[in-house]
Structures are given as structure tokens and as C-alpha cells.
DSSP file (Angstrom, degrees, kcal/mol; ACC not computed):
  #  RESIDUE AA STRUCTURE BP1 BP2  ACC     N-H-->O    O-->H-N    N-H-->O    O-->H-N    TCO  KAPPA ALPHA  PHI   PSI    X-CA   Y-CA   Z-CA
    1    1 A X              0   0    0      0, 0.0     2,-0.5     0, 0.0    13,-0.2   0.000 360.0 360.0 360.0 136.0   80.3  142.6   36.9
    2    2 A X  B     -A   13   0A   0     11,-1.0    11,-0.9     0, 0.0     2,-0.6  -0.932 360.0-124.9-134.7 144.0   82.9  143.2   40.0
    3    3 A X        -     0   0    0     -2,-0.5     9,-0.2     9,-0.1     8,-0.1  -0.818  31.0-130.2 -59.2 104.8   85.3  140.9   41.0
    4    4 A X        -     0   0    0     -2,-0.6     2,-0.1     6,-0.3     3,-0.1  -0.078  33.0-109.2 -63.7 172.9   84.6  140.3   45.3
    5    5 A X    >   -     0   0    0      1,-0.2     3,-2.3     2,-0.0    -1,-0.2  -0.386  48.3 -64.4 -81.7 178.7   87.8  140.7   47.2
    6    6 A X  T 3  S+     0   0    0      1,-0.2    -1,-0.2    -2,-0.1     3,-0.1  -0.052 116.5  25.2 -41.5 164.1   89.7  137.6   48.9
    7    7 A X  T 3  S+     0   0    0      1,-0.1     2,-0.3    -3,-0.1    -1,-0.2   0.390  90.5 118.0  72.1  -3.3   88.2  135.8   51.5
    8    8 A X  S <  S-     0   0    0     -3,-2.3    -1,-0.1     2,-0.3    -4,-0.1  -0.728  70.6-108.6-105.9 167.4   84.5  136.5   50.7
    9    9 A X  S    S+     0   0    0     -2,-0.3    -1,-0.1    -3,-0.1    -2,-0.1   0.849  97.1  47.8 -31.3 -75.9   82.0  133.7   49.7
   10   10 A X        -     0   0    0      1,-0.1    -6,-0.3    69,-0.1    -2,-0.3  -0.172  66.3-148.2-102.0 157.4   81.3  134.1   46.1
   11   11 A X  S    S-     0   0    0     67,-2.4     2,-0.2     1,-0.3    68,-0.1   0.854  87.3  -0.3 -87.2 -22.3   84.5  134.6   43.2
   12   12 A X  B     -B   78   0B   0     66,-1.6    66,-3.4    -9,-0.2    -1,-0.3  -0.962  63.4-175.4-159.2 165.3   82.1  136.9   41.0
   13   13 A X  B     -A    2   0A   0    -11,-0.9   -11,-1.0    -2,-0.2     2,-0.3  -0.823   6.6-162.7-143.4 165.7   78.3  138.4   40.9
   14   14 A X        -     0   0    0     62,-0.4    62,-2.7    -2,-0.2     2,-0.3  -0.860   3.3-161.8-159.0 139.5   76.4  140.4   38.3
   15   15 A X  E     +C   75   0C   0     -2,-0.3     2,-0.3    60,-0.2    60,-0.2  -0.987  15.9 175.5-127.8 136.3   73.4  142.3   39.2
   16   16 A X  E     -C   74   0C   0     58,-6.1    58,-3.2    -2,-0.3     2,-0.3  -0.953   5.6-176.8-152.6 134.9   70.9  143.4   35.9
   17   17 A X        +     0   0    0     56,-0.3     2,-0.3    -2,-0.3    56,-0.2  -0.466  11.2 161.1 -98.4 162.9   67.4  145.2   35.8
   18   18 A X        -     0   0    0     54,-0.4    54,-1.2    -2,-0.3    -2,-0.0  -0.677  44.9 -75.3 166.7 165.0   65.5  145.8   33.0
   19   19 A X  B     -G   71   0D   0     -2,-0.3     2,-1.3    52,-0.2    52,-0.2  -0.213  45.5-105.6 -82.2 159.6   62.0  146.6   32.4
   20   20 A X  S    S+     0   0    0     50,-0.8     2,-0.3    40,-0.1    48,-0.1  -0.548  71.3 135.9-101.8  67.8   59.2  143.9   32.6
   21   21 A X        -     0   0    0     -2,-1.3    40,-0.2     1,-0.1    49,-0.0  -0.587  62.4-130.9-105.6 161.8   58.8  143.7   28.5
   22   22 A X  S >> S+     0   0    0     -2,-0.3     3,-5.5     2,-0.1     4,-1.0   0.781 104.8  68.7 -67.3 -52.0   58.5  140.0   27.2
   23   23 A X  T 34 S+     0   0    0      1,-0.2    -1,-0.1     2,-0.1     4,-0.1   0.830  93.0  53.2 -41.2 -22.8   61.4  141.2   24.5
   24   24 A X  T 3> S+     0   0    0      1,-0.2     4,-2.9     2,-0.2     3,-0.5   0.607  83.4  95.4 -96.5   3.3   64.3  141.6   27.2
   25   25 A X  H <> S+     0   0    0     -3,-5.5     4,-1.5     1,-0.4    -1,-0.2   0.993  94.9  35.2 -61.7 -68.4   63.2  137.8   28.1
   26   26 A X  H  < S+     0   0    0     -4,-1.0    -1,-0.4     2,-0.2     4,-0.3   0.687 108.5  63.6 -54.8  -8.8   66.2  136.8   25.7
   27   27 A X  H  > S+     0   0    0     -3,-0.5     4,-3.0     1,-0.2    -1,-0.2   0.864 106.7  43.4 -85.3 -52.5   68.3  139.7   26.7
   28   28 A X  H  < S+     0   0    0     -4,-2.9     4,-0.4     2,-0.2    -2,-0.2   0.482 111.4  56.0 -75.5   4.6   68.4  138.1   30.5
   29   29 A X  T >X S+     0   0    0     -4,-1.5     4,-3.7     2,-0.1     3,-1.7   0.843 109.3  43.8 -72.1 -68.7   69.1  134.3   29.2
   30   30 A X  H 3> S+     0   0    0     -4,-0.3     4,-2.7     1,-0.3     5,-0.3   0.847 115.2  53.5 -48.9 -39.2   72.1  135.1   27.2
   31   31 A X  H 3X S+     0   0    0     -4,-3.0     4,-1.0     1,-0.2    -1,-0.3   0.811 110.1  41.6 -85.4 -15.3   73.4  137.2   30.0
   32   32 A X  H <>>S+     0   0    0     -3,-1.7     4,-0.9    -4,-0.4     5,-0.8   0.680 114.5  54.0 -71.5 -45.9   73.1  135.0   32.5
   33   33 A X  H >X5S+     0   0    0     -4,-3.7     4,-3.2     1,-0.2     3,-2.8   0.909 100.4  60.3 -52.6 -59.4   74.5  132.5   30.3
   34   34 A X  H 3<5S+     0   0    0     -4,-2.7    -1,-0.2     1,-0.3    -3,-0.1   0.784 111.4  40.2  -1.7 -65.7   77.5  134.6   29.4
   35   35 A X  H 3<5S+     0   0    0     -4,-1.0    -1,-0.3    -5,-0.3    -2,-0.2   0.134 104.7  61.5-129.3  56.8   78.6  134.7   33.1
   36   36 A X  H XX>S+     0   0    0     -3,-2.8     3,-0.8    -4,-0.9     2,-0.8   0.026  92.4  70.7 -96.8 -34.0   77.8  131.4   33.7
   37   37 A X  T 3<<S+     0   0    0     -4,-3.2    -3,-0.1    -5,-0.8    -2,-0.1   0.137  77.3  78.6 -81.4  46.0   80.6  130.6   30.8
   38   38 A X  T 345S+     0   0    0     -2,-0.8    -1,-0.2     0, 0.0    -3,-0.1   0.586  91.0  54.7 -90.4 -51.0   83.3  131.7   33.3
   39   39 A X  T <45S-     0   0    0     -3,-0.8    -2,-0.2     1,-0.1    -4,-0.0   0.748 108.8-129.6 -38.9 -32.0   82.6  128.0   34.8
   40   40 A X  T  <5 +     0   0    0     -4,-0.6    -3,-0.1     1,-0.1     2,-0.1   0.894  42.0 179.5  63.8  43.3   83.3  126.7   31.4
   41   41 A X      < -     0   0    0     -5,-0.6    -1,-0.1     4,-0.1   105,-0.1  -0.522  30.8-105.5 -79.0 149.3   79.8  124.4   31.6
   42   42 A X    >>  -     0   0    0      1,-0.1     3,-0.9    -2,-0.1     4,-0.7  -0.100  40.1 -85.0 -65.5-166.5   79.0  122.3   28.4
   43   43 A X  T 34 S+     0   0    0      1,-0.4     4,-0.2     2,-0.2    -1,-0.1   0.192 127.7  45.1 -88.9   1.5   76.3  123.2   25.8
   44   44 A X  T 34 S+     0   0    0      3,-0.1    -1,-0.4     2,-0.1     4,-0.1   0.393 108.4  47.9-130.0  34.5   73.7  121.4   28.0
   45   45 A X  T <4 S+     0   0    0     -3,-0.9     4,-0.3     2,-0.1    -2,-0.2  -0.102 114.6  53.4 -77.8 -16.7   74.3  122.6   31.6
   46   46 A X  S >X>S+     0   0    0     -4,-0.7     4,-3.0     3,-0.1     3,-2.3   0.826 112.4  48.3 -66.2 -52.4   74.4  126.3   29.8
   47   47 A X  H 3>5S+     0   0    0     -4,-0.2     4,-1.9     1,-0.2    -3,-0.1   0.820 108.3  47.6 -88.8  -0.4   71.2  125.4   28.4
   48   48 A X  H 3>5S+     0   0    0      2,-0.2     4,-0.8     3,-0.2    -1,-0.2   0.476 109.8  51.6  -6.6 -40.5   69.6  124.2   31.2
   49   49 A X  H <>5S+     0   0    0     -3,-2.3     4,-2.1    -4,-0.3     5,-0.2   0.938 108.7  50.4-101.7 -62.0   70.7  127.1   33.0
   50   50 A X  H  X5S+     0   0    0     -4,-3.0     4,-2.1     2,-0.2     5,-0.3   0.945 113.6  56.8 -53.6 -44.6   69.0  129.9   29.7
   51   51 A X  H  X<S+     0   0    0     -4,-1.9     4,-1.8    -5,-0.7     3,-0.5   0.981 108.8  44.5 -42.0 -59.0   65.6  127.3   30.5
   52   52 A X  H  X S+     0   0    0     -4,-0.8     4,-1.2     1,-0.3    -2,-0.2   0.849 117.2  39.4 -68.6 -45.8   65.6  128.3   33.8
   53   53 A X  H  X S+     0   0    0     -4,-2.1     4,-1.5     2,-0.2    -1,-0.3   0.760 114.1  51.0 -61.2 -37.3   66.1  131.7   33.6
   54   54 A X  H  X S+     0   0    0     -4,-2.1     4,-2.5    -3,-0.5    -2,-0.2   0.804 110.7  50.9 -80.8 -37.8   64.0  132.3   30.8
   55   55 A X  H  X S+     0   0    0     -4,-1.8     4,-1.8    -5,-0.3    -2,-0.2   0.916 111.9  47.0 -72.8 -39.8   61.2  130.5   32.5
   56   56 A X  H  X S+     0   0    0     -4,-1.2     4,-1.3    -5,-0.2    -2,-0.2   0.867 109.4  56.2 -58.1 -48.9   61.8  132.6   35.8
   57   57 A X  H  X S+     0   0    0     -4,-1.5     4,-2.1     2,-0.2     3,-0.4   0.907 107.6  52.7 -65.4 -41.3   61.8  135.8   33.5
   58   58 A X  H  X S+     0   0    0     -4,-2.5     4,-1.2     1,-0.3     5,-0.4   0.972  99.7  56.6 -44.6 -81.1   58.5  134.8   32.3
   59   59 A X  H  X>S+     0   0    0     -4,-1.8     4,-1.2     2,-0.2     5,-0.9   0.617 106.6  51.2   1.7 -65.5   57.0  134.4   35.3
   60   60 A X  I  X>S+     0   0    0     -4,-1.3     5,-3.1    -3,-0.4     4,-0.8   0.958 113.0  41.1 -52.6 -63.3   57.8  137.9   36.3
   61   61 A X  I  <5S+     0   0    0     -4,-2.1     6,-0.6     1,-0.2    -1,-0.2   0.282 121.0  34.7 -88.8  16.2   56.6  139.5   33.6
   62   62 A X  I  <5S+     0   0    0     -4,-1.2    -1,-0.2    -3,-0.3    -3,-0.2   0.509 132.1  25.4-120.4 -23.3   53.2  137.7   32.7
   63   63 A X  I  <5S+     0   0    0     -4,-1.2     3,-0.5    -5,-0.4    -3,-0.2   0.821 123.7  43.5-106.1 -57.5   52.2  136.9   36.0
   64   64 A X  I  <<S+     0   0    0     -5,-0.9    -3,-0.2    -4,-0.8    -4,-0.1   0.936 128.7  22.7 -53.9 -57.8   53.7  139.4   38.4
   65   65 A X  S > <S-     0   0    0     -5,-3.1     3,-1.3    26,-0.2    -1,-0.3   0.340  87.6-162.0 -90.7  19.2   53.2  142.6   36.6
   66   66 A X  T 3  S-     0   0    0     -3,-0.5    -4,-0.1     1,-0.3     3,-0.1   0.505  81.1 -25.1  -4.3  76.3   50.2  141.4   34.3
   67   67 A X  T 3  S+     0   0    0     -6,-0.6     2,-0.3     1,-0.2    -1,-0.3   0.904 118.0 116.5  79.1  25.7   50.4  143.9   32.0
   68   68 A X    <   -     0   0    0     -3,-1.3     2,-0.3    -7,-0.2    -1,-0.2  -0.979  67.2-117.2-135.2 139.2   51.9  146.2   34.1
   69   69 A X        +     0   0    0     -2,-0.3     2,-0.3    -3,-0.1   -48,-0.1  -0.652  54.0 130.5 -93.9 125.7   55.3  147.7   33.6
   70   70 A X        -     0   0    0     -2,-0.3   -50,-0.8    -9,-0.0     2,-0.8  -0.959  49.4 -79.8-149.7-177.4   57.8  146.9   36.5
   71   71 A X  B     -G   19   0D   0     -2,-0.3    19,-0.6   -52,-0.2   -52,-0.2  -0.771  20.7-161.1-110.8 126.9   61.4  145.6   37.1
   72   72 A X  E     - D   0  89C   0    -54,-1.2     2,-0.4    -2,-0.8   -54,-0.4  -0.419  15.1-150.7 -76.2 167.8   62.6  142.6   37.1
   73   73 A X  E     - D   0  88C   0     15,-1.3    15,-1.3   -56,-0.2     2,-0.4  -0.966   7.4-163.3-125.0 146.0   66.0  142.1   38.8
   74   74 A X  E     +CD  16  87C   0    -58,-3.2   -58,-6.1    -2,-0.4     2,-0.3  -0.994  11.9 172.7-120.5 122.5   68.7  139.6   38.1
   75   75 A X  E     +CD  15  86C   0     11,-2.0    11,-1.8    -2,-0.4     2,-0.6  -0.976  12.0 176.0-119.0 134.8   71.7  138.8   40.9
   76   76 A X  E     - D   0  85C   0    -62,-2.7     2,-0.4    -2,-0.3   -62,-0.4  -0.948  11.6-165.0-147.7 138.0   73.7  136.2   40.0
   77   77 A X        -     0   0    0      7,-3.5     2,-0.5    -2,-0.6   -64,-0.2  -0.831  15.9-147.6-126.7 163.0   77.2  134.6   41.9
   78   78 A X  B     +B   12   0B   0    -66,-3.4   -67,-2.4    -2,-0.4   -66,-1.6  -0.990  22.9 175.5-119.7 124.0   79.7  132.4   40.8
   79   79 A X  B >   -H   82   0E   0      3,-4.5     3,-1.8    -2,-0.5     2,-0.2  -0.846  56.6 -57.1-135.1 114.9   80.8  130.4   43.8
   80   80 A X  T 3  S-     0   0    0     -2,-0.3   -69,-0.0     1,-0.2    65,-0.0  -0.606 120.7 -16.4  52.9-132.3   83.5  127.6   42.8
   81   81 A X  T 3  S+     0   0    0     -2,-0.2    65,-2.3    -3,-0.1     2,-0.2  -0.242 129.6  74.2-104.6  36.0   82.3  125.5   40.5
   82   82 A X  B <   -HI  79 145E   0     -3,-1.8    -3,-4.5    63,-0.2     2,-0.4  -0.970  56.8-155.4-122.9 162.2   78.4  126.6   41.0
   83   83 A X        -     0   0    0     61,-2.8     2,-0.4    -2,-0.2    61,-0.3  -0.843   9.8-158.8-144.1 125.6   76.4  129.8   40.0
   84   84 A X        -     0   0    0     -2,-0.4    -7,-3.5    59,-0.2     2,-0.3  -0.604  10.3-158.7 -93.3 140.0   73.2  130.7   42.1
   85   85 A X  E     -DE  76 142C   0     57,-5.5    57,-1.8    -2,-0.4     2,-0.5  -0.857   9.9-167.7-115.5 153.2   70.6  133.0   40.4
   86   86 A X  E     +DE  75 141C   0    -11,-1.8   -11,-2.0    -2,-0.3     2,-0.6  -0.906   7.0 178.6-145.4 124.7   68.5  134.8   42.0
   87   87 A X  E     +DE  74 140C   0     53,-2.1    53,-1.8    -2,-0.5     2,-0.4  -0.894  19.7 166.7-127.2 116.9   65.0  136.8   39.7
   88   88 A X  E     -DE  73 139C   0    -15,-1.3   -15,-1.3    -2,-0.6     2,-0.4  -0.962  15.6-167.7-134.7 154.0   63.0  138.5   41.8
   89   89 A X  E     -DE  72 138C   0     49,-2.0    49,-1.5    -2,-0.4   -17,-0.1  -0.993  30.3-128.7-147.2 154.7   60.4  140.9   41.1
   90   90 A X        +     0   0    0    -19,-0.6    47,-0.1    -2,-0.4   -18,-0.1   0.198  65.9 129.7 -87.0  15.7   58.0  143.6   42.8
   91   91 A X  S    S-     0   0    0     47,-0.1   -26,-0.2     1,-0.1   -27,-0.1   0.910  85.2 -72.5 -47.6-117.2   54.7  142.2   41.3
   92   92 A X  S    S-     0   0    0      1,-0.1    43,-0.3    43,-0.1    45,-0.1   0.410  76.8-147.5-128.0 -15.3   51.3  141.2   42.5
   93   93 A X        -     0   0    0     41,-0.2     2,-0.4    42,-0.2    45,-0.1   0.004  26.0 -64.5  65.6-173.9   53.3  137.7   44.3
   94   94 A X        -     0   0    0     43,-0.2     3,-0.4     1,-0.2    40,-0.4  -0.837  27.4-155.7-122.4 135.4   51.9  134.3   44.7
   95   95 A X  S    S+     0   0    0     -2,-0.4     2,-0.3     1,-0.2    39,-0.2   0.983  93.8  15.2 -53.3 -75.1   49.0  133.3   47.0
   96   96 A X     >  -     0   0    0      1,-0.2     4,-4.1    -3,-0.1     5,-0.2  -0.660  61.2-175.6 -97.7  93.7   50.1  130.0   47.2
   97   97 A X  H  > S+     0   0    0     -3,-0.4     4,-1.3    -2,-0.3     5,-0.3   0.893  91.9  47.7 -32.1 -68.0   53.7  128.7   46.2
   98   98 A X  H >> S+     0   0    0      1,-0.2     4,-0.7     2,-0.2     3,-0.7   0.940 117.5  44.5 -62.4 -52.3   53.3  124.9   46.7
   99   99 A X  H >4 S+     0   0    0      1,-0.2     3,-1.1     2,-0.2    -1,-0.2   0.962 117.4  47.3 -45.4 -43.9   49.8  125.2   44.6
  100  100 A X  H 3< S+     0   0    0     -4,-4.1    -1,-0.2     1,-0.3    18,-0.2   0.867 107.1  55.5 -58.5 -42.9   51.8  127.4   42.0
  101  101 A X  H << S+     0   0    0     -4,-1.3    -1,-0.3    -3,-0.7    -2,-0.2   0.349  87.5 109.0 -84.4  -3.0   54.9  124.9   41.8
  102  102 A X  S X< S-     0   0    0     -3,-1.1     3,-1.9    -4,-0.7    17,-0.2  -0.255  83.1 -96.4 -48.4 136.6   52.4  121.9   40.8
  103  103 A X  T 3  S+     0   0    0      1,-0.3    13,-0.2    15,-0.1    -1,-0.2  -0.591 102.5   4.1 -80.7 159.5   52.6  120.7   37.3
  104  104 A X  T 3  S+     0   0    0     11,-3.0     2,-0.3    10,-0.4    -1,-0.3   0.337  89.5 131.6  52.6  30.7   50.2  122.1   35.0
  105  105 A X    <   +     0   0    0     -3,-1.9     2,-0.3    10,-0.5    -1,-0.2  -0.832  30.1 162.1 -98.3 160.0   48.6  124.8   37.4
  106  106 A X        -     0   0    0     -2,-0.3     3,-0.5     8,-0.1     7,-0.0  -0.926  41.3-150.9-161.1 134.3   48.3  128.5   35.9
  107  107 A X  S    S+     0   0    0     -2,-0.3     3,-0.1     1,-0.2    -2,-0.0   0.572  91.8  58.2 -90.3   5.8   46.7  131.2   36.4
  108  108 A X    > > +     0   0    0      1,-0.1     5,-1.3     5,-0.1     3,-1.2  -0.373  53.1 147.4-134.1  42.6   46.7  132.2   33.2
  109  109 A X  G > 5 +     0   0    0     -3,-0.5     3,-2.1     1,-0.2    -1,-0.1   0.806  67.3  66.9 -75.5 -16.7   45.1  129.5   30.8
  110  110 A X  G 3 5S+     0   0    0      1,-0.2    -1,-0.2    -3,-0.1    -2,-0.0   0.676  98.7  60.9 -33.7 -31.3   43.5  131.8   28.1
  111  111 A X  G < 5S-     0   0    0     -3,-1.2    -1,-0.2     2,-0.1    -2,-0.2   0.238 112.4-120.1-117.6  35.9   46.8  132.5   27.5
  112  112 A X  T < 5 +     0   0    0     -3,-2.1     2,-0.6     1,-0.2    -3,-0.2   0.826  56.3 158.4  75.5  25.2   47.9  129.3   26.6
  113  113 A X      < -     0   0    0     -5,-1.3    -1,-0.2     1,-0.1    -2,-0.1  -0.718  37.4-137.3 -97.6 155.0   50.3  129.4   29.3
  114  114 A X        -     0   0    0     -2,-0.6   -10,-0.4    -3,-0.1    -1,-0.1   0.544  15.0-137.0 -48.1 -30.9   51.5  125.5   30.5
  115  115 A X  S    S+     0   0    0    -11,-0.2   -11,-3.0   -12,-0.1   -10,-0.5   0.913  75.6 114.4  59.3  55.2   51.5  125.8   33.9
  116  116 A X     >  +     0   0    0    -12,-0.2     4,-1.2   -13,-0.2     5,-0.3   0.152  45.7  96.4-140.5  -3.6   55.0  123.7   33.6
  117  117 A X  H >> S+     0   0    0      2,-0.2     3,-0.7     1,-0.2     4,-0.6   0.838  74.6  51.1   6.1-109.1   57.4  126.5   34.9
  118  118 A X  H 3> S+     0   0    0      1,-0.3     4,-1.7   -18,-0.2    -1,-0.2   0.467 117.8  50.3 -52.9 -34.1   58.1  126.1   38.3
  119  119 A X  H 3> S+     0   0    0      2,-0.2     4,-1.1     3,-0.2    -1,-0.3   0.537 107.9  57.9 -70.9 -14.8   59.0  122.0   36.9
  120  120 A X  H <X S+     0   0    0     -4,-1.2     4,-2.9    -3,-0.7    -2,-0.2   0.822 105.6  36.8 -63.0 -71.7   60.8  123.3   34.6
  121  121 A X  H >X S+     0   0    0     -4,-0.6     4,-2.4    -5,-0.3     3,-0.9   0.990 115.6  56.8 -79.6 -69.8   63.3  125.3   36.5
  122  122 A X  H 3< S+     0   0    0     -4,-1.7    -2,-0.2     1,-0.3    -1,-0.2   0.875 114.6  44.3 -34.3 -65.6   63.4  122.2   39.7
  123  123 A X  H 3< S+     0   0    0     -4,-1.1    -1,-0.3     1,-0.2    -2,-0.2   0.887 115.7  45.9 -66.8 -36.1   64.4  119.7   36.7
  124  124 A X  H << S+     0   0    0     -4,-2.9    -1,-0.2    -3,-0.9    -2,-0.2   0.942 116.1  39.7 -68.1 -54.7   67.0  122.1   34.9
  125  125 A X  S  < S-     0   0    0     -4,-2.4    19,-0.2    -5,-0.1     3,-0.1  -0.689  80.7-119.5-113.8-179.3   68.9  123.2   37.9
  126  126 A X  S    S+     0   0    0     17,-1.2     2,-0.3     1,-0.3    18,-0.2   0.927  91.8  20.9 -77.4 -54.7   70.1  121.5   41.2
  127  127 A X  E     -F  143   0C   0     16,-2.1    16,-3.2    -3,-0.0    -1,-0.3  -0.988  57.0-176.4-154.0 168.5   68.1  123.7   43.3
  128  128 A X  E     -F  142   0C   0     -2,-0.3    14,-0.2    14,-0.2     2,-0.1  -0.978   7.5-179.2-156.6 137.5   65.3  125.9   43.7
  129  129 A X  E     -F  141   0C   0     12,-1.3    12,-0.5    -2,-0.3     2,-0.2  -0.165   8.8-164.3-113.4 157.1   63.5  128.3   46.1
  130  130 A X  E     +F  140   0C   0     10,-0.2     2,-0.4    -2,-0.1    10,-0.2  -0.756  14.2 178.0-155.7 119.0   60.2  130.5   45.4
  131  131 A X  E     +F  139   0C   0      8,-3.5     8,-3.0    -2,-0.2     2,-0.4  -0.995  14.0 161.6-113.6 135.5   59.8  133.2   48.2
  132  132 A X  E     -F  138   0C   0     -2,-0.4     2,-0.4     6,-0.2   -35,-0.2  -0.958  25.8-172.1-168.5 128.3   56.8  135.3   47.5
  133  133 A X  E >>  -F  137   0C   0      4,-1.7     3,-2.1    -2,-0.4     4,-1.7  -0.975  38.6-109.0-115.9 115.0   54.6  137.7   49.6
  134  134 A X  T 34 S+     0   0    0    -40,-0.4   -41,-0.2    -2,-0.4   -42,-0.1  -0.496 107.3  13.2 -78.0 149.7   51.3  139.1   47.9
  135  135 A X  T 34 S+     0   0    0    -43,-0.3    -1,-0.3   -44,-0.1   -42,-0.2   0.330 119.2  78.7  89.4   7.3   51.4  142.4   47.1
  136  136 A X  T <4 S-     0   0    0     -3,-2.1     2,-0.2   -44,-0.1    -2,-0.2   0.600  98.9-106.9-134.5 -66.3   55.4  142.3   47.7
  137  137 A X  E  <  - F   0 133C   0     -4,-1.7    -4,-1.7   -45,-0.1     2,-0.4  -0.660  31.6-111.7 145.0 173.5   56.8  140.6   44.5
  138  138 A X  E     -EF  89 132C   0    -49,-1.5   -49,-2.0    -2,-0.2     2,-0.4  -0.883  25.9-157.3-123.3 160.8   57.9  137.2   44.4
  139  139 A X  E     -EF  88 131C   0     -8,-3.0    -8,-3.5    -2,-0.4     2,-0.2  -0.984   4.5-160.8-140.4 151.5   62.0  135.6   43.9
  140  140 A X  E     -EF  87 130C   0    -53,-1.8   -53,-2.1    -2,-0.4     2,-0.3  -0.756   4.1-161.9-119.3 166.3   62.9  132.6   43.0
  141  141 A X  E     +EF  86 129C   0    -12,-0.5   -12,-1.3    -2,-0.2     2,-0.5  -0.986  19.3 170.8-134.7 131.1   66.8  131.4   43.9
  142  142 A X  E     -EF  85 128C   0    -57,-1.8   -57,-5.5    -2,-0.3     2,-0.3  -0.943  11.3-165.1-162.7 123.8   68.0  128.5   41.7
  143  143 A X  E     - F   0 127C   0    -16,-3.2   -16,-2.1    -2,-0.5   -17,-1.2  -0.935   9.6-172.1-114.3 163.0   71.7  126.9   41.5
  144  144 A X        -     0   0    0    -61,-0.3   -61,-2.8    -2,-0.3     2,-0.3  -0.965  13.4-146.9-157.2  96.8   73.2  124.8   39.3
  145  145 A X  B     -I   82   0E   0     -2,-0.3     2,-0.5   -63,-0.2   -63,-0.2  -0.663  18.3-144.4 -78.6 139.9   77.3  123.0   39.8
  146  146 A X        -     0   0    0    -65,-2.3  -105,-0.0    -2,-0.3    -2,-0.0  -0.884  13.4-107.2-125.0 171.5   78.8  122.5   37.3
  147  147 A X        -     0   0    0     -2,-0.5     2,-0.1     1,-0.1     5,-0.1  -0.194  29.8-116.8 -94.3 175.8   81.0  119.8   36.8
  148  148 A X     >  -     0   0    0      1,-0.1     4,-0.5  -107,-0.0    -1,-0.1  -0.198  32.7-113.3 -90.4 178.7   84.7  120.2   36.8
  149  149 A X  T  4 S+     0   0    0      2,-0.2     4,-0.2     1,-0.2    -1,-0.1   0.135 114.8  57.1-107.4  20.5   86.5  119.2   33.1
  150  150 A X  T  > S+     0   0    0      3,-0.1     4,-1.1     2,-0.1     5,-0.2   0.586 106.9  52.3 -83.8 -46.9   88.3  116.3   34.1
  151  151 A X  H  > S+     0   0    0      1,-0.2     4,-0.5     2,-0.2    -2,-0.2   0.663 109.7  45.0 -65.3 -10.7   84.9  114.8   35.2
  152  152 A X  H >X S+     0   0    0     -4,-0.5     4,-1.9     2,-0.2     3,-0.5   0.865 113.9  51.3 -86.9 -32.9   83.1  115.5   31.9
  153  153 A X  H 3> S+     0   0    0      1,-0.2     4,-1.5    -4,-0.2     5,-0.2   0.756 110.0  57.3 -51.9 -26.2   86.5  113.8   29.8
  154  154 A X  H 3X S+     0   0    0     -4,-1.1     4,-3.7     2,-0.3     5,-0.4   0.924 113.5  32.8 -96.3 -43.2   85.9  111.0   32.3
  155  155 A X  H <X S+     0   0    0     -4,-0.5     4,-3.8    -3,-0.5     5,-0.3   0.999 115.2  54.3 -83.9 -44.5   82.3  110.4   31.2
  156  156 A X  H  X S+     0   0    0     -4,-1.9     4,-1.4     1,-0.2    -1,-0.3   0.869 108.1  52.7 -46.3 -45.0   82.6  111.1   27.8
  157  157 A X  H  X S+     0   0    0     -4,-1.5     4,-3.6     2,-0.2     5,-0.3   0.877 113.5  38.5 -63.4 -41.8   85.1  108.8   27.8
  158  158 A X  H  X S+     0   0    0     -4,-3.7     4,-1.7     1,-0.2    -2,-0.2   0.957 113.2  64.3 -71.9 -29.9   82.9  105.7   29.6
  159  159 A X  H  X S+     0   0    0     -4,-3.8     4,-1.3    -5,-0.4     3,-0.3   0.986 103.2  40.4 -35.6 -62.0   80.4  107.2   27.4
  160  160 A X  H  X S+     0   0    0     -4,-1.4     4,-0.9    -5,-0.3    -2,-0.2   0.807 119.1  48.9 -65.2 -35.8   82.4  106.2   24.2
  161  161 A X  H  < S+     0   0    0     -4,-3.6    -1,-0.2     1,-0.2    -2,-0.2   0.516 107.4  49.8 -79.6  -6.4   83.4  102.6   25.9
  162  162 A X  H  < S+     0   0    0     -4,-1.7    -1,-0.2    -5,-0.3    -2,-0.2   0.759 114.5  51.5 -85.1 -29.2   80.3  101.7   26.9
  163  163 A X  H  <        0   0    0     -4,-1.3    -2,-0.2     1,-0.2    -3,-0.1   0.783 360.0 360.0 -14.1 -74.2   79.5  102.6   23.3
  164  164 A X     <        0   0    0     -4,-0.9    -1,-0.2    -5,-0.0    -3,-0.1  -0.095 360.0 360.0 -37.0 360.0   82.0  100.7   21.7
């Protein structure tokens, strides 16, 4: 992770590859989560943010490489109080994106797979992108603010009085 200097867009990035294995699917949640807790996000806009990722990681390696070893990439910025991810890989890409982002389509139902993704990752974070060329690999881009800590005391507090 490197610090940018003054005056540029984002306040931090991290960029991580790793090999298209299913195992490293957990390696790249937690590390994006990790420096997404620079924001200081609660325990459900972090997990929100490991859904999304994890689902994204997935993606790569079961659809894009099927069963073929490649690399995935993770870029990730911290910009304020949001942090854009970006997982992109050099797979086999998507014919069609808007059919692909459709609940419950898969290409892959033999293998049980949900075809609930691409919903997935739109409900979890604020927003999200799918650019993808076949034969080229596809990214997805997805950010997520999180809220400042005077505004979660505020609702946890109206939480408690509505409660009450």
C-alpha cells in the first residue's frame, strides 16, 4: 500500500494479484477488508464490502478462467469517506453483461452456481460497473461510502429512541 502525494484524487490504494485458485477467494476478502478499515466502517458495511468482493473473486475464477489458471487483480482506493474496488481479470469475458447481471442467470448450473452474483454485489455496494470484452477478461468497479461516525452515533441513537 503507498500513500498518494497531496493534491491527488484518492488518500490511499492497494493493488494485489494472486492466482485464480478458489482458496485465495478468502485471502482477497479480508484484504480488501483490512484497507477498507482505514474508513473505520461498522461490522456491516465491512461485510457488505467482503460479499462483494468475494462474489467478484468468484466470478473470475469459475467463470473467467474455467479451470484454467490465470490472475486475478485487485486495485482498490480510499477516496474520503468511500473506497472503490476494482477486480478485473484476463479470462474468457462476458458475451453479454446485461443478460449476465440478471437474477438467477448462470452459465454454470451443474455446478450449483446461483446465478445471484452480479445482485449481490449492486445490493451490497452503492455502485457497480461490469466492463467485459470476450476473449479480453472482464472488471467489475464497485464503491461503497461509508458513513462518517457522528452519523452512525446519530442513528444508533434514534435507533434506541424509537426503540424505547
Amino acid at each position: 500500500m503507498r500513500q498518494r502525494k497531496e493534491g491527488n484524487m484518492y488518500n490511499n490504494e492497494m493493488k494485489l494479484e494472486f492466482i485464480s485458485k478458489s482458496s485465495n477467494e478468502a485471502f482477497a476478502r479480508i484484504a480488501v477488508a483490512a484497507f477498507a478499515s482505514q474508513l473505520d466502517p461498522t461490522i456491516e458495511e465491512l461485510a457488505d464490502i467482503k460479499t462483494a468482493v468475494s462474489e467478484a473473486v468468484t466470478n473470475s475464477i469459475i467463470h473467467g478462467y474455467d479451470k484454467k489458471q490465470g490472475v486475478v487483480k485487485i486495485s482498490s482506493w480510499l477516496k474520503e469517506n468511500e473506497i472503490i474496488i476494482e477486480i478485473s481479470d484476463k479470462g474468457k469475458g462476458i458475451e453479454n453483461v446485461e443478460m449476465a447481471k440478471e437474477p438467477l442467470y448462470t452459465t454454470k448450473p451443474n455446478l450449483e452456481r446461483s446465478g445471484m452474483g452480479f445482485t449481490i454485489m449492486e445490493s451490497f455496494m452503492d455502485k457497480m460497473e461490469v466492463e467485459s470484452v470476450v476473449g479480453l477478461g472482464t472488471k467489475v468497479t464497485m464503491s461503497k461510502v461509508i458513513k462518517p461516525k457522528e452519523d452512525k452515533d446519530e442513528d444508533e441513537f434514534k435507533m434506541l429512541m424509537t426503540n424505547s
